[in-house]
MIBA-127792 format. One record per atom (N, C-alpha, C, O): x, y, z. Coordinates in steps of 0.1 Angstrom, whole numbers, plus 5000, padded with zeros to 4 digits. Each point is the difference from the previous one (the first is absolute). Layout:
<atoms>
XYZ...
</atoms>
This chain:
<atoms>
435168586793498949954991498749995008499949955011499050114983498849965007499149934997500149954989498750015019499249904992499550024992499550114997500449784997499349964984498350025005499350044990500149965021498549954996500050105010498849985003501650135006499450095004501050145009501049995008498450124988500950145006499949985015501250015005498349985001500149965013501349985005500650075007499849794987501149955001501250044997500149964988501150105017501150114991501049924998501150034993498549785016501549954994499449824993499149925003501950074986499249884996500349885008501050005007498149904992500049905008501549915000500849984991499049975026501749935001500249904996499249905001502050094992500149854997499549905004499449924993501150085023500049885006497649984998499249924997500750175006498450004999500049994986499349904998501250164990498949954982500649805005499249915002501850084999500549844996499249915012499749894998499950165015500149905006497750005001499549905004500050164993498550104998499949954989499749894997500550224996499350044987500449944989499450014989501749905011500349954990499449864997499549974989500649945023499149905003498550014998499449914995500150235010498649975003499950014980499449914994501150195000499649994985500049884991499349984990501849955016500149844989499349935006500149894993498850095021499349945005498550054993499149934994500950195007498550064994499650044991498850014998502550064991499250104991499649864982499350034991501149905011499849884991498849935003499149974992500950005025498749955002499050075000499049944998500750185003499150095001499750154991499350105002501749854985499450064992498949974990499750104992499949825007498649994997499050055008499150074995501049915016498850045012499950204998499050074999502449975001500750134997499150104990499450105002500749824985499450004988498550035000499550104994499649805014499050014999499250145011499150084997501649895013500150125010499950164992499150084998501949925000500050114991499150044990499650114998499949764992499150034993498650035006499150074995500849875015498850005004499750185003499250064994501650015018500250105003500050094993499450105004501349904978499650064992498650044992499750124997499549785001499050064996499150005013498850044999501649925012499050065009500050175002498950065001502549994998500450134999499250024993499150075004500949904980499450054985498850025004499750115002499249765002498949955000499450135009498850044997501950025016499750105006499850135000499350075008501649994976500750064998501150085006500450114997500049825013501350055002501350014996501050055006498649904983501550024994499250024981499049964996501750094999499250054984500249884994500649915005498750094980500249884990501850004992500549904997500150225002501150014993501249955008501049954995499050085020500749925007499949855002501049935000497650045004499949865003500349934988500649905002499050134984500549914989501449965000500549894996500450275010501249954997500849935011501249984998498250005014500149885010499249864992500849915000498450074997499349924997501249944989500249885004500350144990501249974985500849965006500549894998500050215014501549945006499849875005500749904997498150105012499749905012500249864988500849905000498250124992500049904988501449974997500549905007500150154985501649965000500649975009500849914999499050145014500949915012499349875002500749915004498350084995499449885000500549854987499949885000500650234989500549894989501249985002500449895001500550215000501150005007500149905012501049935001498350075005500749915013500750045008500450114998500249785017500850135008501550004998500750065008499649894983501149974995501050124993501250024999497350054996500850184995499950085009499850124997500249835016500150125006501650005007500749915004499550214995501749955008499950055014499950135001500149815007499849995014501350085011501249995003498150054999501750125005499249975017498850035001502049935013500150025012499550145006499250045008502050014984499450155008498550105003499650095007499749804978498750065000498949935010498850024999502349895016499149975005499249864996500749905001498450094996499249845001499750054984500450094993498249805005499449974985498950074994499650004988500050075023499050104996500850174991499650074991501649945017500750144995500749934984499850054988500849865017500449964984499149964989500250034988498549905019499150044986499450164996499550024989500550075020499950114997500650054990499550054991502149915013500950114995499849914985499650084991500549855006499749924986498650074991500050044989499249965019498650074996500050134998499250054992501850035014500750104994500450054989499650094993501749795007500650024985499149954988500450014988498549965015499149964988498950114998499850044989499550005020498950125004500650085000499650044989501350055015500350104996500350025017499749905007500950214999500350015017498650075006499549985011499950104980498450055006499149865001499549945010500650054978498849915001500149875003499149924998501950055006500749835009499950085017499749935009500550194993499950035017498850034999499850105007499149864986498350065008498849885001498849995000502449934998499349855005500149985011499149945005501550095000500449935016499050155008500450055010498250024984499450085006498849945007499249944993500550075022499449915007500449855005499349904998501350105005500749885002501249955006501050044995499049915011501949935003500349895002499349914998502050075007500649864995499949945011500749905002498150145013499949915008498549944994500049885001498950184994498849924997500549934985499449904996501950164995499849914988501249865005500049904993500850095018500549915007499249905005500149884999498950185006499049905008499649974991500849914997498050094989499549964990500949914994499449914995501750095005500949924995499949885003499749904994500850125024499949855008498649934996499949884997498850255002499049925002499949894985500149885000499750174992500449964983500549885002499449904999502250125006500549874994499849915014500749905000498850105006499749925013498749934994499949885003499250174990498949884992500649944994499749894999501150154995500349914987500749875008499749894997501150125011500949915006499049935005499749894996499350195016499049925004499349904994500149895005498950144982499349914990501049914997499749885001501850154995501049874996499549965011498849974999501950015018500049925002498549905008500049915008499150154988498449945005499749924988499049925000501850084989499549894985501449925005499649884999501750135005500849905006499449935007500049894995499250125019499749935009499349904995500349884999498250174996499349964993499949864989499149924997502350125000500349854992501149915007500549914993499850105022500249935008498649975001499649914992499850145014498449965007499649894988499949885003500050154989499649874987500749934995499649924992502050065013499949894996500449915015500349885000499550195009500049905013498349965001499949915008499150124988498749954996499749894991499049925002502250094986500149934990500849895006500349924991500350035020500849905005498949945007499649894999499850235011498949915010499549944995500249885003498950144985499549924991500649834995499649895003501450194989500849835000500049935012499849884999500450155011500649965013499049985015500250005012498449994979499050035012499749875008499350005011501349884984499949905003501649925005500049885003501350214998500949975005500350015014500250105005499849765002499850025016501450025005500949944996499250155014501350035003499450055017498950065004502349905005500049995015500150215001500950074996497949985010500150115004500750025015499849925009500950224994500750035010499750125006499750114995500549845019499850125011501549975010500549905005500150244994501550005007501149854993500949935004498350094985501049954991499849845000500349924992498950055021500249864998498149934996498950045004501549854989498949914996498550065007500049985012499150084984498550025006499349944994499649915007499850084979498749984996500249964983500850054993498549865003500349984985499150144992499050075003501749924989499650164988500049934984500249894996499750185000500250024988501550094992500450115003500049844990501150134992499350104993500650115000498149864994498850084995500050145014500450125001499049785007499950105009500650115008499550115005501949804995500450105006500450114987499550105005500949924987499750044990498950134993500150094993498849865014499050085003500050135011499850114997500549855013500550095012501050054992499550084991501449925008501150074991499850144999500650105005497949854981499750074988498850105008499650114996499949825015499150105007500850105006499450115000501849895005500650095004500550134993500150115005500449824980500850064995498950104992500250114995498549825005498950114997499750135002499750094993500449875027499850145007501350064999500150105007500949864987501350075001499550154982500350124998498849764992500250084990498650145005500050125000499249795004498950145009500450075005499550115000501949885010500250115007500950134991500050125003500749814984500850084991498750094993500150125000498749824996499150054993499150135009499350084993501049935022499250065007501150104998499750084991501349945013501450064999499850144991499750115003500649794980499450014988498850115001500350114995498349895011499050095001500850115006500250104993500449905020500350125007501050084991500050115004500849874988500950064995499550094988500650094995498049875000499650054987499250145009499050025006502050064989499650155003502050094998501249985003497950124989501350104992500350105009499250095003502149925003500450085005500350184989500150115006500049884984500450094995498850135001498849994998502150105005499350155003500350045013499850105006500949774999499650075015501150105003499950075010501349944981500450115001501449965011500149885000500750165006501149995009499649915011500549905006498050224998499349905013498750074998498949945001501250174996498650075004499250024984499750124998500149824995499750034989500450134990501150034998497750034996500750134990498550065000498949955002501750174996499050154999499550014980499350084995501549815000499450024989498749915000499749925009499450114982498449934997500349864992499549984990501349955015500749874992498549905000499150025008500949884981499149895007500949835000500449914992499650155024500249815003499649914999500649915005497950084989499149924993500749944990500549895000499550204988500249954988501949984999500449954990500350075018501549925000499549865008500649894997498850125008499949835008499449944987500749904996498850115000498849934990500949924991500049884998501050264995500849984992501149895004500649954991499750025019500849935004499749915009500649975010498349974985499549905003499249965013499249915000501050185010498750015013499150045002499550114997500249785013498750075001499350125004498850054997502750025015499550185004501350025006500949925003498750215000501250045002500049985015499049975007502850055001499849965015499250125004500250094992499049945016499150075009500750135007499550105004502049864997500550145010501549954995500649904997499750235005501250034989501149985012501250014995498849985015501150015011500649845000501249974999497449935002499649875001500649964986500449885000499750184987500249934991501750005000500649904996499950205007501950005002500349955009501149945000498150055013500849995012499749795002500749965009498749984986499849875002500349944985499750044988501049835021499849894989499849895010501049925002498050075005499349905005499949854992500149895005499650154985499249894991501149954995499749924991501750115011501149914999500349935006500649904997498950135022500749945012498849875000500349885002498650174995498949925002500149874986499549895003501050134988500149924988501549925006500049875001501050205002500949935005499549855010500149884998499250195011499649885009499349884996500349885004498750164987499549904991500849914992499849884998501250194999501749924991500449895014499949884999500450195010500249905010500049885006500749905004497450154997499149865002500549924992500649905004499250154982500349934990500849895002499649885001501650184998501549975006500049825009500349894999499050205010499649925009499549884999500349895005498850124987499449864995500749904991500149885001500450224987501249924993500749965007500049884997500850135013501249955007499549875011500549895001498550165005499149855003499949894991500549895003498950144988499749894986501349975000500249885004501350194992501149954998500549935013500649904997499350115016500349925004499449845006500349915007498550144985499449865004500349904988499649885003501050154983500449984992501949955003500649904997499650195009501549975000500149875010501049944997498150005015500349945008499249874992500549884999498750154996499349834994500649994988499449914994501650145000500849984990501349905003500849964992499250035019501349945007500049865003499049985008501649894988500249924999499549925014499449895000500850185010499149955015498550034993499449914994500350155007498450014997499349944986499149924999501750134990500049924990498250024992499249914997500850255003498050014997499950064986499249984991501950105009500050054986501650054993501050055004498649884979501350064994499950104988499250014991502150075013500050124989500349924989500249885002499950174983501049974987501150085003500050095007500949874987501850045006500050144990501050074999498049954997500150144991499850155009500250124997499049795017500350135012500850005009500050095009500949804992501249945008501050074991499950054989501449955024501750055002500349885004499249915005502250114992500649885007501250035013499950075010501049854985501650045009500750004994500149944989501050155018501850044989500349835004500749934993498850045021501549885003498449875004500549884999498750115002499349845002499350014989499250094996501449784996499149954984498449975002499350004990500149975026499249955001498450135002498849985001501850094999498750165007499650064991500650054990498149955012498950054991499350105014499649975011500650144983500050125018498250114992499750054990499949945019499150075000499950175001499350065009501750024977500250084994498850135003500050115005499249834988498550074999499450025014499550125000500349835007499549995013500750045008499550065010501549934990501050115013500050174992500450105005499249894981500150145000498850085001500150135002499049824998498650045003499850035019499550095006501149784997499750035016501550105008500150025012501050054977501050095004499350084996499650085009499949964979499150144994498750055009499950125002499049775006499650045007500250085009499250085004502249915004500750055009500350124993499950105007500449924982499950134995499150095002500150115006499049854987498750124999499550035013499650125002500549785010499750085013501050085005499750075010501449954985501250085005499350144989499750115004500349844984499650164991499050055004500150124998498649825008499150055011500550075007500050124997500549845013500550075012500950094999500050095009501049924980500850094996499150134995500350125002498549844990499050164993499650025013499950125004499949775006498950095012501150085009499650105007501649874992500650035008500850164996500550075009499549964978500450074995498850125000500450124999498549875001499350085001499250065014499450105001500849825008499749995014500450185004499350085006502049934989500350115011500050104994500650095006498849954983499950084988498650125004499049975007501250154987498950075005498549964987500149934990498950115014498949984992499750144990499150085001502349894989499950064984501049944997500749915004499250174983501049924987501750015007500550115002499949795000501549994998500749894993499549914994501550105008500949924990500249875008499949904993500450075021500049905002498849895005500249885003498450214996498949975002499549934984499549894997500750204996499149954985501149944988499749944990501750105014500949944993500449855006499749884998501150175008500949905009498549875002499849894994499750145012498749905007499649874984499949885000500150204989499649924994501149944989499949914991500750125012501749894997499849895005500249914993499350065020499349885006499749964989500549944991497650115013499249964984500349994994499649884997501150154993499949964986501449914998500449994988500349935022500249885000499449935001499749914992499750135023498549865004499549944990500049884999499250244989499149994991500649904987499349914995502650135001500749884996500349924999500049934989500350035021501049915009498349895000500049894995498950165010499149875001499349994989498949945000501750114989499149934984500849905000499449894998502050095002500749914999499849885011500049894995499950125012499549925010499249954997500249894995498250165005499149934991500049964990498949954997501950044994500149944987500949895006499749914992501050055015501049875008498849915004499849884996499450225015498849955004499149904993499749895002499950204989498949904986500949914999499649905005502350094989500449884990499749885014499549894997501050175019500049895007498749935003500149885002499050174998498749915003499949954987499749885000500450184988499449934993500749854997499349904999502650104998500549885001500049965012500749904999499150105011499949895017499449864989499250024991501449845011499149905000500249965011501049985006497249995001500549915014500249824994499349954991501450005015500649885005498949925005500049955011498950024980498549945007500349865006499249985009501549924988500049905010500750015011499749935009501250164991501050065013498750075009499749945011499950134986498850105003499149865011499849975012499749994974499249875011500249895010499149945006502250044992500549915006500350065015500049915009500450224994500250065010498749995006499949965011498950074983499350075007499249895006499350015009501149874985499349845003500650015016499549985011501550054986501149925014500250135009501049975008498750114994500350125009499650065009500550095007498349854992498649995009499350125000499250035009501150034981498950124998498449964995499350084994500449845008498749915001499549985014498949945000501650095011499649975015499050085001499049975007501250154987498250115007499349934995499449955010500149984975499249954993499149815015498949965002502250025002500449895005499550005019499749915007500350244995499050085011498850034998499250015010500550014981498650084991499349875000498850035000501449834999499549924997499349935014498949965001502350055010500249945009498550115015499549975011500350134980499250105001498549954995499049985007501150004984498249974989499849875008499249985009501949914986499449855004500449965012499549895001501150135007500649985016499150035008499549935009500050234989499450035015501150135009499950065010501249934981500650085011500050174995499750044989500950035025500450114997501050024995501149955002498650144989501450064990501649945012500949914999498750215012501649995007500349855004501249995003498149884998499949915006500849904987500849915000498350174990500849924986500950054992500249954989500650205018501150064997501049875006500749934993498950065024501149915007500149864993501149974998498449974998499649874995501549974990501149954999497850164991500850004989501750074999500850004991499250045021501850055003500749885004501149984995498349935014500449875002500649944994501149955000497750084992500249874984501750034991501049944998498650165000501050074996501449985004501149984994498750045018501549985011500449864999501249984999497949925000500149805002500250004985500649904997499150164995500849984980500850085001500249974988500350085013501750085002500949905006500949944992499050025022500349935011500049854991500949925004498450044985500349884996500250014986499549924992501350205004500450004986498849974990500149944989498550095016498549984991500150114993500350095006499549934982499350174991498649984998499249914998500950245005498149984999498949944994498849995005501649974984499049904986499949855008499149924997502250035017499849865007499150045013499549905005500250205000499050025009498849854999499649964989500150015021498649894998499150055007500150125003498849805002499450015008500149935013499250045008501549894995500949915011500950115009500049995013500850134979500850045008499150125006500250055011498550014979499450105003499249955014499950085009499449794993499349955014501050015006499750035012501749944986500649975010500850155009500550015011499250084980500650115004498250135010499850085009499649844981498350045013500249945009500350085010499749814993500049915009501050075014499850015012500950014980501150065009499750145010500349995012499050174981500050074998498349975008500050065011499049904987498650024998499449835007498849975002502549925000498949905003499749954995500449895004498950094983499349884989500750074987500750105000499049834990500549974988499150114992498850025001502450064989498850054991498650014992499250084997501349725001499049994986499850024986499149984992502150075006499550024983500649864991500849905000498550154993499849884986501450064994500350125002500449744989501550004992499650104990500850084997497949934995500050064991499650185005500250094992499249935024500250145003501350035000500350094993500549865013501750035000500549994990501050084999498849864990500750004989499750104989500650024990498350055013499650114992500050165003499850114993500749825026500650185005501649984998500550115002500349824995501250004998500050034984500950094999498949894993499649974986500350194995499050075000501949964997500250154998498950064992499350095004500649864987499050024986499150045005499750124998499249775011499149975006499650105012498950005006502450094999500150095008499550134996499150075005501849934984499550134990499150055001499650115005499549714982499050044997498550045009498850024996501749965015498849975008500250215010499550065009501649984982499950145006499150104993500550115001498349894993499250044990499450175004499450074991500949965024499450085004500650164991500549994989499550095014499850154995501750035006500350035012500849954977501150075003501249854996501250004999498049915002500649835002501349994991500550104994499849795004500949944992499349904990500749974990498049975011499149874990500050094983499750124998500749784993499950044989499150115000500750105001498349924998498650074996500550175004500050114994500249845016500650195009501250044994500350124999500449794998501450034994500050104987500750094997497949824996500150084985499150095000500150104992498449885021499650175005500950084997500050074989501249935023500450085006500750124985500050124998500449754994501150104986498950074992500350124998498449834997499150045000499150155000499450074992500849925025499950135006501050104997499850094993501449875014501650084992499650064993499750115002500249784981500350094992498950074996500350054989498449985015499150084998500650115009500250104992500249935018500450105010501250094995500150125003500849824991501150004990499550084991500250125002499049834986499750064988498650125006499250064993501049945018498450165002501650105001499950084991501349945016500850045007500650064981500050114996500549774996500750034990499250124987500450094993498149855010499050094990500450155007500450094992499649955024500350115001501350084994499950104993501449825013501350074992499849964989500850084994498549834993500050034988499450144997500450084991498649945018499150164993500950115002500250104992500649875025501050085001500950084989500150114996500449744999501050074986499450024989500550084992498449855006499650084988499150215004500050084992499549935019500050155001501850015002499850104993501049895008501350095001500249964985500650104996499349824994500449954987499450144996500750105001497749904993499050174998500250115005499350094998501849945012500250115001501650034994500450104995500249805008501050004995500250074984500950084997498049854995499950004985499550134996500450064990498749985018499150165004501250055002500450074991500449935020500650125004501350024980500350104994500149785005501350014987498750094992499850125001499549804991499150094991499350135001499850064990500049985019499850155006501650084998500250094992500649855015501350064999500650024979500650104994499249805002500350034988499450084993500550074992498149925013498950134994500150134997499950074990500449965028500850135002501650064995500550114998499849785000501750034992499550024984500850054993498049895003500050104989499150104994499950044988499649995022499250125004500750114996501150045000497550044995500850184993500050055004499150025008502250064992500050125011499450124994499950105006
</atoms>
């Protein structure tokens, strides 16, 4: 038996290769990618017409089939292995509807390494924009918490342990600043990808007078790629969007575990509703933090599917191959899965966190994350040097530990007595200076400068966000609405010509 898709070949393809290849790669792709398939094709058609390279009596009766495969769905096509992947079997289908002439003079100028690449690029926005309107509604409603929460004081941490009083607002804000430049970096991504590989032909383009203008247009970009070698031989803008997934990744899984650890009965800062909790087969008593170990195990994913596309294309020559532009983005278009789901865990988890506000404050009274505040002072109204009133105040610190004191019992008796010690004479301050650098609230609010934690910058900060947010969203909104108008252009042109006289 010989092959189905070409004389070349005198014997048909082996078992062990249609089942363990070709049979996979078709229930993986020709479902997902016949729509993309669809449009491809139409587009190429009346660019043919529009050229006159192909007559009006043929392209109508491509134009009719394509249309019926299009109502049809890919569901009528019967998908046979031996024809290789999803491009030969929509052929051979386009066949039996077109007639065998005029179903084989579509595929003139062209091949299935630039309409492959067009593919990726296609459904790579679409996934993209999903997931940049995902993020995005993390970003708002961790904005919409700061908000609530701009005034909730909670003990901030450096290496985990007690530093500085914060806000839940705030930190909250950082979050959402982050996860910002996570959606900018998808949106920059997003720019680089919008360019049409189609025309470019195997690698070197075609000797026909095609215009790759008006197929890009039609399918939604903004031009075509510039060099036809460059448009088969790279998918850059997957490895580079991958990484961006990463970061991503990355950030989510931070948030999760700074979540997973103040969720915990020692710390006692914030609680889930049991509607994002598991429990145990055998202790009545666990409420297990479900959601949060799967976000910070999935992150561990996507840097693995990273490194698996880079790794997979590393040793690959610079043109079209299969383990370069196939294999590589099997990665991808997990990555691109795998972290919509994530970010949708993402939004439910920020959005239900309640922090534990008297737990919150009560820590942050007694923990002595009020001591820089308590330096700073010892600085304006003492007379001393910063380093002079670092030691002072480490003292102090060491003689309330040493006597079971929390920081809210600090006086002004143990602070002379710990100068005294350290410097010779007695600080000096007044009960009510010490009692208002210990005073968390009072810590806060006295942080007012450019980046702070004081009410005012808190609701700046979301403020700014979401103006920065909504310039970012106006762009991928215009995005889909030009691919929506071309979209609708390319069907209505296509039906035009399907009933066109011959």
């Amino acid at each position: 038996m010989e092959s189905k898709v070409s004389r070349r070949l005198k014997e048909a393809i082996a078992p062990e290769v249609r089942e363990f290849i070709f049979v996979p790669r078709l229930s993986r792709e020709f479902h997902a990618n016949f729509a993309y398939l669809t449009s491809i094709n139409q587009a190429h058609l009346l660019m043919l017409h529009d050229t006159g390279l192909m007559d009006t009596a043929t392209a109508a009766t491509l134009a009719q089939a394509l249309v019926r495969m299009e109502e049809e769905g890919p569901d009528a096509v019967e998908l046979d292995a031996g024809r290789e992947e999803a491009y030969f079997n929509y052929e051979a289908r386009l066949m039996e509807i077109a007639g065998r002439d005029a179903g084989g003079r579509l595929h003139m100028a062209r091949s299935r390494n630039d309409m492959g690449a067009t593919v990726d690029r296609m459904k790579t926005r679409t996934k993209v924009l999903d997931l940049i309107d995902a993020l995005a509604a993390v970003h708002a409603a961790a904005l919409a918490r700061a908000s609530d929460y701009a005034d909730v004081v909670m003990p901030g941490y450096t290496h985990l342990q007690p530093a500085q009083p914060i806000t839940y607002g705030y930190y909250l804000t950082a979050v959402a600043d982050t996860l910002l430049r996570d959606i900018d970096r998808l949106n920059l991504g997003l720019r680089r990808l919008d360019a049409c590989p189609l025309g470019a032909g195997a690698l070197a383009g075609t000797a026909f007078s095609i215009d790759r203008q008006a197929t890009a247009a039609w399918l939604g970009f903004a031009a075509p790629v510039p060099n036809a070698l460059d448009a088969v031989a790279s998918r850059d803008y997957g490895l580079e969007l991958m990484s961006s997934i990463a970061i991503t990744a990355v950030t989510w899984s931070r948030v999760a575990q700074d979540y997973y650890v103040w969720s915990t009965p020692e710390f006692g800062l914030i609680e889930f509703p049991d509607s994002v909790a598991s429990t145990s087969s055998i202790m009545p008593q666990k409420k297990n933090p479900a959601v949060l170990e799967y976000l910070k195990g999935k992150a561990g994913h996507m840097v693995g599917l990273l490194t698996a596309a880079m790794a997979t294309v590393k040793g690959t020559n610079f043109t079209h191959t299969a383990d370069s532009s196939r294999e590589s983005m099997r990665s991808f278009y997990e990555a691109l899965d795998e972290s919509q789901r994530c970010v949708a865990l993402l939004r439910l988890i920020v959005d239900r966190a309640q922090p534990r506000t008297e737990n919150m404050l009560q820590q942050t009274r007694g923990n002595f994350s009020t001591a820089t505040d308590l330096a700073d002072a010892l600085v304006r109204e003492a007379g001393m040097s910063f380093r002079d009133a670092h030691h002072v105040v480490g003292a102090v610190v060491r003689r309330a530990l040493d006597a079971g004191i929390q920081a809210d019992r600090i006086d002004t008796a143990l602070i002379d007595a710990a100068s005294e010690e350290e410097l010779g004479r007695p600080a000096g301050l007044t009960a009510s200076t010490v009692a208002d650098c210990l005073d968390p609230a009072r810590n806060v609010a006295s942080r007012k400068i450019l980046g702070g934690p004081a009410h005012a910058r808190v609701l700046e900060s979301v403020q700014r966000q979401a103006q920065a947010r909504d310039r970012i969203l106006e762009e991928t909104h215009s995005y889909r609405s030009r691919l929506s108008d071309a979209a609708q252009t390319l069907k209505r042109q296509t039906q035009e010509l399907a009933a066109a006289r011959h």
